[in-house]
C-alpha positions in Angstrom: 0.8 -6.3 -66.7 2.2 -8.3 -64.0 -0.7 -9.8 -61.2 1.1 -8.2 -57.6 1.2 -11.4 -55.4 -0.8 -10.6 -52.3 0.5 -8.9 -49.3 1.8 -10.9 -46.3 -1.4 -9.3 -44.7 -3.9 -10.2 -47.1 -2.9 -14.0 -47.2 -3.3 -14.4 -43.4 -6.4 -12.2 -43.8 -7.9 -15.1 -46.2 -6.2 -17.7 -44.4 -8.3 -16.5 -41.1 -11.6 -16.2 -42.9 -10.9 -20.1 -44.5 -9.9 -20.9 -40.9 -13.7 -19.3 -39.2 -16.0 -20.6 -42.2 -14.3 -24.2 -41.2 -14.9 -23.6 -37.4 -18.2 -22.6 -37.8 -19.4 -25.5 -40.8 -18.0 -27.8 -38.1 -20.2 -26.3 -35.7 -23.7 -26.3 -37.8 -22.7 -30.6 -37.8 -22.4 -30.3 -34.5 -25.5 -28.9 -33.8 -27.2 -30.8 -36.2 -26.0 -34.3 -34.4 -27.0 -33.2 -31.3 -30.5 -32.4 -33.1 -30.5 -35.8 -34.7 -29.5 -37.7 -31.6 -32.5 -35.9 -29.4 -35.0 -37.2 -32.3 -34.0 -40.5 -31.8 -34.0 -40.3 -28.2 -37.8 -38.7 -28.4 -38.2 -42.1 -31.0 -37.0 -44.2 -28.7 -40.0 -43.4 -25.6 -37.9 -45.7 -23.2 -39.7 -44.3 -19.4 -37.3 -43.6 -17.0 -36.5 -46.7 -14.7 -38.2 -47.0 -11.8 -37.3 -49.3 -8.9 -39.8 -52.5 -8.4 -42.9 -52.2 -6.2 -41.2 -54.5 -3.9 -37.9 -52.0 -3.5 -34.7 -53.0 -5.3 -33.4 -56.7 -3.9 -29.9 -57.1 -4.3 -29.0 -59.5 -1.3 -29.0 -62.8 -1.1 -31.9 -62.8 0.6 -35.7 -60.5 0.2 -36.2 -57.8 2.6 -39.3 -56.4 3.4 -40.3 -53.1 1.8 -43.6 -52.1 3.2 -43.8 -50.5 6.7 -46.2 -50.4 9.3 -48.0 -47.9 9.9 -46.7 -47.3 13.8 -45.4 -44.6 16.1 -43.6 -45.9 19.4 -42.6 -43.9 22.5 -39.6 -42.6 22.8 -36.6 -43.6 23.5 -37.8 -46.9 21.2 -38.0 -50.3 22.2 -37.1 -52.7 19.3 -39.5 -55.4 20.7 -42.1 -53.0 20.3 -42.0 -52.7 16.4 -44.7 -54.6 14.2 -42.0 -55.4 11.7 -39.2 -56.7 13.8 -35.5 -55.3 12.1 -33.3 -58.1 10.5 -29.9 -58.4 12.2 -28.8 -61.7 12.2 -27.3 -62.0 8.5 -28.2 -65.6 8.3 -25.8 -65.7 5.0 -23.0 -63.9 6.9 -19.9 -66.5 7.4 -17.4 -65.8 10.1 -14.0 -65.9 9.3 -12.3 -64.7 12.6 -11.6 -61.3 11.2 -11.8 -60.0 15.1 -10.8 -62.5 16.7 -9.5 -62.1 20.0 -10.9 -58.8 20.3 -12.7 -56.8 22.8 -15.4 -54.5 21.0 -17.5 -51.2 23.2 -20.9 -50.7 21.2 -22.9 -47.6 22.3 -27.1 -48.0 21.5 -25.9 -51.3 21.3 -29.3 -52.9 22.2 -31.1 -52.2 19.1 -31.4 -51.5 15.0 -27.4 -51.0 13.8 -25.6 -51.3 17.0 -27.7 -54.8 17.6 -26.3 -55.8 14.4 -23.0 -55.0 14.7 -22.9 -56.8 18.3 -23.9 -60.2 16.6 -21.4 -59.7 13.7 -18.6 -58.9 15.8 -18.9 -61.4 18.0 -19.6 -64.2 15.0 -16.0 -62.7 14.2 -14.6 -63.7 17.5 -15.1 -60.4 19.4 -16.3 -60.4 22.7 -18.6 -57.3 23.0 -20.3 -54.6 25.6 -23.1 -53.0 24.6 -24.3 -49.6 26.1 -27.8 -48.5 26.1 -30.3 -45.8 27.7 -33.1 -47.9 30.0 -33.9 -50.6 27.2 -33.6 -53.2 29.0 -35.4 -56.1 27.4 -33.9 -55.2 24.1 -30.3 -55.2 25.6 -31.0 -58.7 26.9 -31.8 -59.7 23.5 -28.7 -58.3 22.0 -26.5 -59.6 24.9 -28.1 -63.0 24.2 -27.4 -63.5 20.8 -23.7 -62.4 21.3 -23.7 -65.3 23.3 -24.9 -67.2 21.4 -22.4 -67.0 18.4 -20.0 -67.9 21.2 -18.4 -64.7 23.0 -18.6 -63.1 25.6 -21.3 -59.8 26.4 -22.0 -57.4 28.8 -24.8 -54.7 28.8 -24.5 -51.0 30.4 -27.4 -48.5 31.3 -26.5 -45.0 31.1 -26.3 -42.0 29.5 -23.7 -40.9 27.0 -24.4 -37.3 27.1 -22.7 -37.6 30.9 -18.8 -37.4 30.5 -18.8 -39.5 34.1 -20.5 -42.6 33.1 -18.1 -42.7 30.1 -15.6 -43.0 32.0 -16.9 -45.2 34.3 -18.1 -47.3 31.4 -14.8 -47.6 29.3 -13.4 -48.9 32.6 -15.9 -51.0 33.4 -15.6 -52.5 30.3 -11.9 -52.8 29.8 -11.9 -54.9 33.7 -14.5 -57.2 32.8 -13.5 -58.0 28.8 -9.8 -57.4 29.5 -9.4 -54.8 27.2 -10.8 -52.5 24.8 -9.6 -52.5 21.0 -12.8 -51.0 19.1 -15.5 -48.5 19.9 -18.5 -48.0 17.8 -19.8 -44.7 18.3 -23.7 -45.2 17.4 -26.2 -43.4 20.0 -28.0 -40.9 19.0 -31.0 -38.7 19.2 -33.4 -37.3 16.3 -36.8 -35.5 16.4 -38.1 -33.4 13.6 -38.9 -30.0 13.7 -40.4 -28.4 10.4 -39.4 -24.7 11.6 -36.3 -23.7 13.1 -38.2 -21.2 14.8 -39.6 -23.8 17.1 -36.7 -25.6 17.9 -36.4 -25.2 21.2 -32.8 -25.3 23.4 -33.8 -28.5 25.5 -34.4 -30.3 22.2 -31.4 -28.8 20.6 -29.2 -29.3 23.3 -30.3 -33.3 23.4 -29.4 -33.8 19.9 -26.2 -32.0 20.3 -25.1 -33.5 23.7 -26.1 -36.9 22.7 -25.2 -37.0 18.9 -21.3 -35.3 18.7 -20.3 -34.6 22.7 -21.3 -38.2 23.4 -19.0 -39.6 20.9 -16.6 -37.2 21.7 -17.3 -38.0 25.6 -17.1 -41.8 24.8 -14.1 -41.4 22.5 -12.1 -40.0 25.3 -12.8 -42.1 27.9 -11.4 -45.2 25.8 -8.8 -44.0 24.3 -6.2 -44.7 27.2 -7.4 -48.2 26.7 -6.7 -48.4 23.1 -3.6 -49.7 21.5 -1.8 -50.0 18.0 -4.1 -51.9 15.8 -7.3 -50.6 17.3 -9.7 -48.7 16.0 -12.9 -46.3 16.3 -16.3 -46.5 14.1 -18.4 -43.6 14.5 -22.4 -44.3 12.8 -22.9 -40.7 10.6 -25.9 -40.5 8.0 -27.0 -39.2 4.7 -28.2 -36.1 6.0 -24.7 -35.2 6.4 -24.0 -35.1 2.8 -27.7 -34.4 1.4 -29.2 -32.4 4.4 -32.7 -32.4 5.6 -35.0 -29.7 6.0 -37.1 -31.5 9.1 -33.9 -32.4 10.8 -31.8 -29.4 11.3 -29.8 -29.9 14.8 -29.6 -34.2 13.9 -28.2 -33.0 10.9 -25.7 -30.3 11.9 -24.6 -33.6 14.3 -24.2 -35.3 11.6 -22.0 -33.3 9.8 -19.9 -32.8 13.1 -19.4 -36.6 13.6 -17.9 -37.2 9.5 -15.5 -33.9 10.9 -14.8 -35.5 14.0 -13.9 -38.5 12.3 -11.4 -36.9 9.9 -9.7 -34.8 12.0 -9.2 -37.7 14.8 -8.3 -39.9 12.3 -5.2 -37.6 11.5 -4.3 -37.0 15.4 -4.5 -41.1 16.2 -2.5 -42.0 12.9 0.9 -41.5 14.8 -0.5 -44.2 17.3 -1.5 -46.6 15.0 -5.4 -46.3 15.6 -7.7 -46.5 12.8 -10.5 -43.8 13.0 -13.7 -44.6 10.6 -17.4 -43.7 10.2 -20.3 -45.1 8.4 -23.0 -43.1 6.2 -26.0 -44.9 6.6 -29.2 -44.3 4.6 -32.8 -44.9 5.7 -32.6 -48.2 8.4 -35.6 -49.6 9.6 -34.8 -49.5 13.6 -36.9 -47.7 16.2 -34.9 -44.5 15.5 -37.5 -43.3 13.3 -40.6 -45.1 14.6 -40.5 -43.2 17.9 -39.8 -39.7 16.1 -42.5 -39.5 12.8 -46.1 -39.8 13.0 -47.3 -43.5 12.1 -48.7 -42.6 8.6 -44.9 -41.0 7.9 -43.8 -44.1 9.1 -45.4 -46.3 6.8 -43.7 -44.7 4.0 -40.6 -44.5 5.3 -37.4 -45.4 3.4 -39.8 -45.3 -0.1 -37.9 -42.2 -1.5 -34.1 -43.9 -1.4 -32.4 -45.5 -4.7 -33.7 -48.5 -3.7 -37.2 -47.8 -3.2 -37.4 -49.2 0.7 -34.9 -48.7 4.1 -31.7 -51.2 4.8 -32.4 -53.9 7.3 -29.8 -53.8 9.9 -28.0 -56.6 9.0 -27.3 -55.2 5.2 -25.4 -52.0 7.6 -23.2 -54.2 10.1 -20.6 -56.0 7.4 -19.8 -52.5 6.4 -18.7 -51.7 10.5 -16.9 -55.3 10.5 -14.9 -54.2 7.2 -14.0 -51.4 9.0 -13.0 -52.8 12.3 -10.7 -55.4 11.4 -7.2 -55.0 10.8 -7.6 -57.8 8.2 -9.5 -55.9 6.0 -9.0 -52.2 6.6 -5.5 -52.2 8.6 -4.5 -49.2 5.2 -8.2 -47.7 5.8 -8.8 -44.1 8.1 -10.3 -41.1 7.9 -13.3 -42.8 5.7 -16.8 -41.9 5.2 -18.5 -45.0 4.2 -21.8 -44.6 2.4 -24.3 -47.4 2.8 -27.1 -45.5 1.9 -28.7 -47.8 -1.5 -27.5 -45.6 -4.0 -25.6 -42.5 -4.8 -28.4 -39.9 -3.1 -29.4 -42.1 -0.2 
């Protein structure tokens, strides 16, 4: 008797089975070379890096990691701190990236916007710096811009007023002849562990001083401003990452990277450059006269790099950004200088 030949049915039946016993003997080697490779790991013992007791040193120079122990009142006087902040960048070479420029620097007497004063001037800007009632720090900053050979001038006032703004964009643009960048960098912080006790005259400080006061300040120069120039504002890893202490400073936060976007897309037309910088833990009086002195002392210890940036490792990042050598294709940015992906 004939054997039938199987049914169109049957084959694909058998083929199907073939087809899953295949699937899953591929799968039992898969699992069992992901069991063979977490042996080896577990072999291996290698301890998870950690970053030297001196902080991670990738300059060309060593930069302190240990802080002192030291609360100072607020606003912050610079000249006050036990470990004076590094912002002359020694190594730094001008190459006349700004030259001929005129450059507005709000909290320009100390930590960043000290720093970013001296580099833009050693990159042939004359500069303005506008600060609170530090006085003796904004001498010191004025000084050293005149030093590298430009021009300075130093403003008391209040950005949170949208009066002295304007009266200091003009003042500015009369004396330097001209205003073709604005760093955006004053700002307020205080922790608060409970929302609950975040009270409106501290929330309205941080709001008014953080994102209206570069909004404010923004304003007022912008009928100064021309093709080619350009706006910096300072943001901060608590933008991206939060913080659970600092609620309302980093709400601003946030505000000023969304400010920066979105007037980065209205000046494009105009031909003015819009940028901001993420900085990570800085060792400036910001923090100094806002955490208790033990806090203090470990401040900066919890970043990639195991210790806060000196100013001087933020203010090349600000020069990048200014120049139309460098970054005339570059707007809208968030630049993170925060030592490592998670600040």
């Amino acid at each position: 008797m004939a054997t039938r030949s199987k049914t169109p049915d049957a084959a694909a039946s058998a083929k199907k089975a073939t087809g899953h016993q295949a699937s899953s003997e591929r799968a039992e080697c898969t699992a069992e070379r992901q069991r063979d490779l977490q042996a080896q790991a577990k072999r291996q013992k290698t301890p998870k890096p950690e970053p030297e007791k001196g902080g991670v040193q990738a300059g060309t120079r060593r930069q302190p990691s240990k802080m002192p122990a030291q609360s100072l009142e607020k606003p912050g006087n610079e000249h006050e701190l036990q470990l004076p902040p590094r912002y002359m960048a020694p190594d730094y070479r001008g190459s006349g990236k700004l030259q001929g420029m005129r450059a507005l620097v709000t909290g320009g007497d100390s930590g960043i916007g000290r720093a970013v004063a001296i580099l833009f001037a050693r990159e042939g800007a004359d500069v303005a710096i506008l600060y609170l009632d530090e006085h003796e720090d904004a001498q010191t900053t004025r000084k050293a811009v005149e030093e590298e050979g430009q021009r300075c001038i130093a403003i008391s006032g209040d950005v949170r007023d949208p009066a002295f703004c304007k009266q200091a964009a003009r003042q500015v643009n009369e004396a330097l002849g001209g205003i073709d960048i604005l760093v955006n960098n004053a700002a307020f912080q205080l922790h608060c562990h409970r929302l609950e006790d975040l009270h409106d005259a501290h929330l309205q400080e941080t709001l008014q001083t953080n994102i209206a006061g570069y909004i404010q300040m923004a304003r007022a120069v912008l009928p100064y401003l021309g093709q080619g120039a350009s706006i910096i504002n300072t943001g901060s890893e608590t933008a991206l990452f939060g913080s659970p202490s600092l609620i309302d400073y980093s709400a601003t936060k946030g505000a000023i990277h969304a400010f920066t976007r979105s007037l980065a897309a209205q000046l494009s037309s105009r031909g003015i450059r819009v940028n901001c910088v993420a900085p990570g833990p800085v060792w400036t009086p910001l923090n100094p006269a806002d955490k208790e002195a033990p806090e203090v002392a470990k401040f900066g210890k919890d970043s990639d790099m195991g210790r806060p940036a000196q100013p001087e490792e933020l203010s090349p990042a600000y020069v990048f950004l200014a120049s139309p050598v460098t970054a005339s294709y570059v707007s809208g940015a968030i630049l993170p200088v925060m030592g490592g992906p998670r600040g």
